[in-house]
Wavefront OBJ file of the C-alpha trace (Angstrom):
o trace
v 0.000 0.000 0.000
v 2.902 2.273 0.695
v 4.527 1.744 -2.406
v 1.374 2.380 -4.319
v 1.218 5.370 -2.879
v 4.092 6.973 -2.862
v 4.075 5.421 -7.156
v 0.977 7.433 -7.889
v 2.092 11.048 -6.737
v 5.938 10.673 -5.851
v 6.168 14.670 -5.691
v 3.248 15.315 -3.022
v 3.833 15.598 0.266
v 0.718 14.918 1.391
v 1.166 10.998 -0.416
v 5.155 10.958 0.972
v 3.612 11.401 4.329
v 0.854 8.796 3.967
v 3.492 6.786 2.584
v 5.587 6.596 5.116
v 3.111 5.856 7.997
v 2.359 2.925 5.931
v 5.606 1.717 5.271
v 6.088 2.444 9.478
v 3.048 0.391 9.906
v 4.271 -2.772 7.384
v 7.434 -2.703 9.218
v 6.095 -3.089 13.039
v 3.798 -5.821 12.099
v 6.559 -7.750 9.951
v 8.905 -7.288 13.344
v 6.417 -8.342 15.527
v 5.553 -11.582 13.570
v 8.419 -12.497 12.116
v 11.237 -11.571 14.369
v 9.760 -10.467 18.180
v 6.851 -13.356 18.517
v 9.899 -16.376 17.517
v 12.433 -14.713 19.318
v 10.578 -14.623 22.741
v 10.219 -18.423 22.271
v 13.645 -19.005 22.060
v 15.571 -16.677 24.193
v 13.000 -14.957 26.427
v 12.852 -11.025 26.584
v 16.039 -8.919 25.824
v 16.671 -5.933 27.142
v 17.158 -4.080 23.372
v 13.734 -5.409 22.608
v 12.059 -1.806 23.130
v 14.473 -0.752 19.670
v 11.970 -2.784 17.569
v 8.931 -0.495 19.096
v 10.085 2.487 17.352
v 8.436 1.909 14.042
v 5.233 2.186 15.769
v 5.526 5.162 16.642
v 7.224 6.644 14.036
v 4.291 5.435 12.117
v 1.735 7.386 14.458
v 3.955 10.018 14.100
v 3.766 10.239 10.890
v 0.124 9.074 10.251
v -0.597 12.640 11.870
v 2.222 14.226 9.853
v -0.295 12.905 7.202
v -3.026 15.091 8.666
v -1.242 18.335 9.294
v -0.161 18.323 5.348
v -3.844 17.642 4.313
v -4.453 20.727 6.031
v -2.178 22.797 4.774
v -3.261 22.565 1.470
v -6.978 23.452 2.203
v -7.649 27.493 2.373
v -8.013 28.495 5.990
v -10.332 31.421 5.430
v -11.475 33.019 8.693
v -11.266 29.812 10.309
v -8.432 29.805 13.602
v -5.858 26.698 12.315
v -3.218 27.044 15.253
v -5.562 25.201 17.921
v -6.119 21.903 15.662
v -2.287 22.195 14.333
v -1.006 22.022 17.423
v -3.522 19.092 18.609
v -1.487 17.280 15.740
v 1.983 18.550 17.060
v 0.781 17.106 20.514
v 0.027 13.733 19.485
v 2.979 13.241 17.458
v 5.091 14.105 20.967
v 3.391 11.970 22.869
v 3.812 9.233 20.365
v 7.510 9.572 20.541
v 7.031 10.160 23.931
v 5.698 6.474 24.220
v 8.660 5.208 21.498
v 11.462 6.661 24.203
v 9.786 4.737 27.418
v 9.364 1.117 25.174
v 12.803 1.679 25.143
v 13.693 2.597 28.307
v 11.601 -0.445 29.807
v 11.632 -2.995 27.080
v 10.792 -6.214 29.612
v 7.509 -3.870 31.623
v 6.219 -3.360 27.413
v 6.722 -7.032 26.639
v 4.862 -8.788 29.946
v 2.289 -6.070 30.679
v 1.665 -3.890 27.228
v 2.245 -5.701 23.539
v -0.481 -8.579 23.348
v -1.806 -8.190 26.528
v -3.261 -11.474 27.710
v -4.960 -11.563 31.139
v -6.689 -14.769 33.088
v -10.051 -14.255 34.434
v -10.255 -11.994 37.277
v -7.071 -10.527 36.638
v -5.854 -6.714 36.661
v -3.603 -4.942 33.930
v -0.258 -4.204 35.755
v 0.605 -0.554 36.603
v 3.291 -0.589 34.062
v 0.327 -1.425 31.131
v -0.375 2.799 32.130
v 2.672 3.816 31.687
v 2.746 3.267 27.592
v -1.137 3.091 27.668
v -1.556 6.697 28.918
v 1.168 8.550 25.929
v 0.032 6.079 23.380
v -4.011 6.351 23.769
v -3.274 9.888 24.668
v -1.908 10.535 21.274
v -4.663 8.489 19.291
v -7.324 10.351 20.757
v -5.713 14.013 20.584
v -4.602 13.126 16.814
v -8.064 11.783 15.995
v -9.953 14.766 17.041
v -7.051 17.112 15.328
v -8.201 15.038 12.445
v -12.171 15.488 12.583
v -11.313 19.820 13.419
v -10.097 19.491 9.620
v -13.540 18.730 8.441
v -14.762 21.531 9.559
v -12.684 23.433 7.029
v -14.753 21.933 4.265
v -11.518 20.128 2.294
v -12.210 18.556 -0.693
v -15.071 15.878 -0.829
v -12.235 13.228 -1.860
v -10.115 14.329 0.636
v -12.927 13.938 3.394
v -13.504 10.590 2.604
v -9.769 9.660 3.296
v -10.173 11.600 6.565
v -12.943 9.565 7.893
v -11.369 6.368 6.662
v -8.310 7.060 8.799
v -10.229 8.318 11.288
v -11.780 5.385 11.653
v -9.173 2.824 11.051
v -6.044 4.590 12.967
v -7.493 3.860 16.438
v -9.030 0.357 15.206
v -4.930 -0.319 13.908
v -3.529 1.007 17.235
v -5.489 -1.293 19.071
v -3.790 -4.399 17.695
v -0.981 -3.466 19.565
v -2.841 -3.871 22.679
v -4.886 -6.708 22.045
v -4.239 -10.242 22.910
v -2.315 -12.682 19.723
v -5.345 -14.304 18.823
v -7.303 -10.618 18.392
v -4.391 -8.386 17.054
v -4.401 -9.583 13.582
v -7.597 -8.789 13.142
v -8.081 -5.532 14.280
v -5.324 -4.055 12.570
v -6.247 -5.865 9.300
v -9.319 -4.112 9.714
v -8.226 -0.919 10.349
v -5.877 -1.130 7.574
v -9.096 -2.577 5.683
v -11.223 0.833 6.321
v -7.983 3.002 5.372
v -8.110 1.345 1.949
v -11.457 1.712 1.181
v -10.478 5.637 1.799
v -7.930 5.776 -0.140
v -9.594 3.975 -3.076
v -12.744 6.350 -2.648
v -10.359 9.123 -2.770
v -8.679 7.929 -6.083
v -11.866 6.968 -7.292
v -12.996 10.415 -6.949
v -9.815 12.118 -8.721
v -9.797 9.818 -11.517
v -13.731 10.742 -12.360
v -12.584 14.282 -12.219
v -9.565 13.881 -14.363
v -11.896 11.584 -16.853
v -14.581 14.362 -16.597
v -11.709 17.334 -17.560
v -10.021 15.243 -20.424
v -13.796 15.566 -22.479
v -13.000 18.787 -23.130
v -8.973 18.425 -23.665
v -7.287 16.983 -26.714
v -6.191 13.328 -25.874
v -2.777 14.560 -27.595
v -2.370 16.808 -24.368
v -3.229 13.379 -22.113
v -0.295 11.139 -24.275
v 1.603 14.385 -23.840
v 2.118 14.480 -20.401
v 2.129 10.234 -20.212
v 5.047 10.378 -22.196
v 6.766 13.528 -20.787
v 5.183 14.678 -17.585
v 3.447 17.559 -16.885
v 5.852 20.415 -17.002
v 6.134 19.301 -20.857
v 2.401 20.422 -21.267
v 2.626 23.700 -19.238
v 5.919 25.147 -20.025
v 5.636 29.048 -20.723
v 6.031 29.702 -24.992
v 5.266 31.572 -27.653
v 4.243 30.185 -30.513
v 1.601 30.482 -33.491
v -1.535 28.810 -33.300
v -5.258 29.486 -34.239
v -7.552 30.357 -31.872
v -11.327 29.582 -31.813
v -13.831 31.358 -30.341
v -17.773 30.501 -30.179
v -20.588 31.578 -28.116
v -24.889 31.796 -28.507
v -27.128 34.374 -29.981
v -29.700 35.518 -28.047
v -28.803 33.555 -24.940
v -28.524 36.536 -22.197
v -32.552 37.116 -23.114
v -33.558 33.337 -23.319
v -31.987 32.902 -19.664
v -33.463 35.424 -18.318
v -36.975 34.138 -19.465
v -35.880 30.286 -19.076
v -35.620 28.406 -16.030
v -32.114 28.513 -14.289
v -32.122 24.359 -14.493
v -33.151 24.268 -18.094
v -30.498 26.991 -18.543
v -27.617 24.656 -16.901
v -29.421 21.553 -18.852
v -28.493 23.384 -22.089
v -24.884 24.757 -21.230
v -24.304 21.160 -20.524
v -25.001 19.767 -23.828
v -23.617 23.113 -25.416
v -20.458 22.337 -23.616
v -20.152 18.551 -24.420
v -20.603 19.211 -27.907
v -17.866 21.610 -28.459
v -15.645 19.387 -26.464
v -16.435 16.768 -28.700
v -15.428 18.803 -31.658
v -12.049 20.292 -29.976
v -10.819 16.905 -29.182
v -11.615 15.699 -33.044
v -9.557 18.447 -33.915
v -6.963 18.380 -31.550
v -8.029 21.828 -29.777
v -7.986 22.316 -26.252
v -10.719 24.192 -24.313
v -8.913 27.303 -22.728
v -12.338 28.856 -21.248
v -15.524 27.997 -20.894
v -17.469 31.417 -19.247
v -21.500 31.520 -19.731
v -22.625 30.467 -23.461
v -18.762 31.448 -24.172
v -16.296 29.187 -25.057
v -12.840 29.542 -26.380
v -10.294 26.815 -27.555
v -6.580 26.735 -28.408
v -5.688 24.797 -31.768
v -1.651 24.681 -31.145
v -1.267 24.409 -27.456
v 0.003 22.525 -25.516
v 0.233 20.475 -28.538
v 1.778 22.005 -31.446
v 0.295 21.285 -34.927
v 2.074 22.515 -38.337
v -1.472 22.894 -39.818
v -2.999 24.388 -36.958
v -5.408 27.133 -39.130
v -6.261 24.143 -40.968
v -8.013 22.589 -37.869
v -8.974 25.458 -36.570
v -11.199 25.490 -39.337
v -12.141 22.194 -39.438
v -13.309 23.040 -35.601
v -15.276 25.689 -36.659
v -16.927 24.131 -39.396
v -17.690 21.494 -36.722
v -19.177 23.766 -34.020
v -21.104 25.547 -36.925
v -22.879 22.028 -37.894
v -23.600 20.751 -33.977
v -24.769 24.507 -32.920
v -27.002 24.897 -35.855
v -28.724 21.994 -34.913
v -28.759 22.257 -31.142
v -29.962 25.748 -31.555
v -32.958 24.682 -33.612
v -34.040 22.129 -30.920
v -33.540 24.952 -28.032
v -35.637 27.795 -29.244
v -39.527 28.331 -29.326
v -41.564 30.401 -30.941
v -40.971 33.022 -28.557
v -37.640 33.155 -28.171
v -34.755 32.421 -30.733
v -30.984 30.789 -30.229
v -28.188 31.098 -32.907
v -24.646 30.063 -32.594
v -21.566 32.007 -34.290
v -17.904 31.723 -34.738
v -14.740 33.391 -35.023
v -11.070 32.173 -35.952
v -8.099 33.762 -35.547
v -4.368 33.068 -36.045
v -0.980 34.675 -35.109
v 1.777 34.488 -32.480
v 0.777 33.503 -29.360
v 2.052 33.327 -25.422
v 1.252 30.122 -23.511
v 1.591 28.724 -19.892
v 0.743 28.196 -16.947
v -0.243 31.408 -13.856
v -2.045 31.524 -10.794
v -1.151 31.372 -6.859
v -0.556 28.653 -4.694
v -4.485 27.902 -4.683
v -4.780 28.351 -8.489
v -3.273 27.541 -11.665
v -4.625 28.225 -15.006
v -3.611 27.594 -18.803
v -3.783 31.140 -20.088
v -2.783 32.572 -23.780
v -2.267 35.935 -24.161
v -2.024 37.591 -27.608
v -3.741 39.743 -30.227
v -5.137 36.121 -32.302
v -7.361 35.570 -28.690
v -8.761 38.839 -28.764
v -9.382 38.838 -32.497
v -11.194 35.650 -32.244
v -13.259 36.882 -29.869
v -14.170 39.597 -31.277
v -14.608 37.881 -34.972
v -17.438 35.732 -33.059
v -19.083 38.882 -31.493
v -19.115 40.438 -34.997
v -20.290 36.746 -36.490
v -24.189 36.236 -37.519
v -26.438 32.972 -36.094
v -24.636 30.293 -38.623
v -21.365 32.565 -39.368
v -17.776 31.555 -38.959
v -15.643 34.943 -39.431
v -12.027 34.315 -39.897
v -9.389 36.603 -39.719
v -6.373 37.599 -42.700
v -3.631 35.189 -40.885
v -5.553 32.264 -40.914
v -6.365 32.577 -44.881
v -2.784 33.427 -45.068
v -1.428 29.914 -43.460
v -4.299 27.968 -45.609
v -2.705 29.036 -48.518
v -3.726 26.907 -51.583
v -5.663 24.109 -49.043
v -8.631 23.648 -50.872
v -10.453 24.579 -47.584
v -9.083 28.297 -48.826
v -12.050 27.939 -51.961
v -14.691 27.944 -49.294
v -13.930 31.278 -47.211
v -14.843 34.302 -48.978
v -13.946 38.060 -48.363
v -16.372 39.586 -46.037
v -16.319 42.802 -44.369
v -13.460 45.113 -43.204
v -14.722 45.709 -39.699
v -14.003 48.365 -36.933
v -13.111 45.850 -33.766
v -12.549 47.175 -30.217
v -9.150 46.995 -28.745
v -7.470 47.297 -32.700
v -6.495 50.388 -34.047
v -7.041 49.742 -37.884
v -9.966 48.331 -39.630
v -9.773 44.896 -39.552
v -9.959 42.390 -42.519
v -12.835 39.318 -42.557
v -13.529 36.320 -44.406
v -16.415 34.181 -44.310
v -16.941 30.207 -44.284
v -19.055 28.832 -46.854
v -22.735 28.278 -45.527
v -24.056 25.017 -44.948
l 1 2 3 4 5 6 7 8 9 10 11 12 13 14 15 16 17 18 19 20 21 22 23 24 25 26 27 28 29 30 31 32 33 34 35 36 37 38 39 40 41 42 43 44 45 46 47 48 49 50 51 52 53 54 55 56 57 58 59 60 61 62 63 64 65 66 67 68 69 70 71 72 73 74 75 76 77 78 79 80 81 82 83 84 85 86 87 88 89 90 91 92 93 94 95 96 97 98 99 100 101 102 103 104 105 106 107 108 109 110 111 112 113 114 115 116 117 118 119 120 121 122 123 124 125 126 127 128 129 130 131 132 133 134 135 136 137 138 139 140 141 142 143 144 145 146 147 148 149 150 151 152 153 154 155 156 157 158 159 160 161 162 163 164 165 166 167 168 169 170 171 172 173 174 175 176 177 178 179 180 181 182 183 184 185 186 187 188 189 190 191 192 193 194 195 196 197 198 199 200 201 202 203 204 205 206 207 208 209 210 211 212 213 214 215 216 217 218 219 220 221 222 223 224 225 226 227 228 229 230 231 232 233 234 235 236 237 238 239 240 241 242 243 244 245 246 247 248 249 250 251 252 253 254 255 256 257 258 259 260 261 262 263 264 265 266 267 268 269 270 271 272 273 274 275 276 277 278 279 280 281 282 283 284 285 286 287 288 289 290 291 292 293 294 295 296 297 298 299 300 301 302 303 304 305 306 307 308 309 310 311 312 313 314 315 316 317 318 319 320 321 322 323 324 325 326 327 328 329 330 331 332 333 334 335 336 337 338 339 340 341 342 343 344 345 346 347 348 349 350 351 352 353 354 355 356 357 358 359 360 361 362 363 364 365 366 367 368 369 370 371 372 373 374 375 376 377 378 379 380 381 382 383 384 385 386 387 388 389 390 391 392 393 394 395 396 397 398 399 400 401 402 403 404 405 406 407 408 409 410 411 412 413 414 415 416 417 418 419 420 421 422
């Protein structure tokens, strides 16, 4: 379980962390059962015996270590952090705390702690307190430091690996208490509710990340497969096309329209241009009310980028045209335009420690944008660079000149061209 892991995000600290408790974990039971348990058969107690104890509390050490990096990456707000924080801090002393007196009194932990078997009628010793008191002391502060972190609302993924450990630390740390025949089983359950966390939890992000890639070019996904991230989000400039589409008429149709028949529609608005950008190899930069604008180029570079961009627009023409029709009423009407633009381009990645985004910044994104405000229901406007890079591509015989128009933001009139109809 460690290994896995620490495999699936070797960079995160929060999965080093959770890692390492595991590993911690592996380690006391594989000591207990294959070294300690023989060993006592043989040769009685030794006196370095309390050595092998570390690992288990190293690993509720760093089972809280765990927690306290969870919270760091969840936004504090107005919320006080310091009080839980420290709760954490505190159990991860007293569980070192109980690692230092194992060793100190290795034979009192072997007869009267580990295992603890006792005949009817028959008291715990007063040394079973002494590594009962840091021990349970430090399961029960860390649990509650835990449960304080749900209160900052952390991501629903996230919470359901909170609970699970929540659940299944204490279950865990009672197998080192509990008599031979018991032990196993308690911490194979607790380990048992951990995983069923975890899996939740990866469940959850691989949904998300399935959900996402609908509206990213799989070229982007074998992108960073074959050379990580950073490959995919590296700052450039470059030329691409740009592709911008949105609806006509939709600010009045959602104000007369339902908000959930409003949503209903931006869904299947949305999935069908995704479907088209991914055809085409475009990648969905923004997606902002009936607005949506996609990069043909980036991450992924494509020699005959204006070509596709095309191709994408033709596409989003076809699907809009006829998911348009199906939307309006008598009353009110729905029409879908386009603009394409091409031209030198910046690319990467901004944002804070809470926020990262794919931006591109450049004259083609504000040209496309404005080509598609300028664009009638059923229009694709295209601007002079993207005819340009077409060249003789028989796609070239199907734009014709349009209007020079007068955009905001540029200076000089501005040349159009206009996609065949239907």
């Amino acid at each position: 379980m460690a290994l896995a892991f620490l495999l699936a995000d070797r960079r995160s600290p929060t999965s080093q962390a959770l890692s390492f408790f595991l590993a911690c974990a592996g380690l006391s039971i594989a000591i207990d059962v294959l070294w300690v348990i023989p060993m006592r058969r043989e040769s009685g107690i030794v006196p370095w015996e309390g050595v092998l104890a570390l690992p288990q509390a190293l690993a509720v050490a760093s089972a809280f270590e765990w927690v306290l990096r969870v919270r760091e990456t969840i936004p504090a707000a107005n919320l006080q952090t310091q009080g839980p924080n420290r709760l954490l801090r505190i159990a991860q002393g007293l569980a070192l705390v109980y690692g230092l007196v194992a060793v100190a009194f290795p034979v009192e932990r072997a007869m009267h702690f580990g295992n603890l078997v006792l005949d009817p009628g028959e008291r715990v010793h007063g040394s079973f307190w002494l590594f009962f008191i840091p021990l349970g002391l430090s399961i029960l502060i860390g649990t509650v430091g835990t449960l304080f972190t749900l209160v900052r609302r952390p991501d629903r993924a996230e919470v359901r690996r909170l609970i699970a450990f929540a659940i299944g630390a204490p279950i865990m740390a009672a197998g080192i208490v509990l008599p031979p025949h018991v032990a196993p089983l308690a911490t194979s359950v607790g380990l048992l509710v951990l995983l069923v966390g975890s899996v939740q939890y990866h469940v959850t992000q691989g949904q998300r990340a399935q959900f996402l890639s609908r509206f990213l070019s799989p070229q982007v996904a074998q992108l960073v497969t074959k050379r990580g991230l950073k490959s995919a989000t590296d700052e450039k400039t470059l030329e691409l096309s740009v592709v911008s589409c949105d609806l006509r008429g939709f600010t009045a149709f959602s104000a007369a329209t339902s908000s959930r028949r409003v949503i209903e529609i931006l869904r299947e608005y949305y999935d069908a241009v995704g479907v088209a950008a991914a055809a085409c190899g475009g990648t969905v930069k923004d997606q902002a009310g009936d607005g949506v604008l996609i990069l043909v180029g980036a991450p992924i570079a494509f020699e005959d980028h204006a070509q596709r961009a095309i191709e994408l627009a033709r596409r989003i023409r076809e699907v809009g045209v006829g998911l348009t029709h199906q939307w309006s009423n008598q009353e009110m009407q729905l029409g879908v335009g386009v603009g394409v633009a091409s031209g030198f381009v910046t690319v990467g990645v901004i944002g804070g420690a809470s926020r990262l985004e794919y931006t591109a910044v450049g004259s083609p994104v504000n040209l496309a944008s404005r080509l598609c405000s300028e664009a009638a229901h059923a229009q694709v406007l295209v601007g002079e660079r993207t005819v340009e890079l077409l060249g003789s591509n028989p796609s070239n015989s199907r734009l014709d000149a349009g209007h020079t128009l007068h955009l905001k933001g540029f200076a000089e009139p501005v040349p159009s061209y206009v996609l065949a109809a239907l």
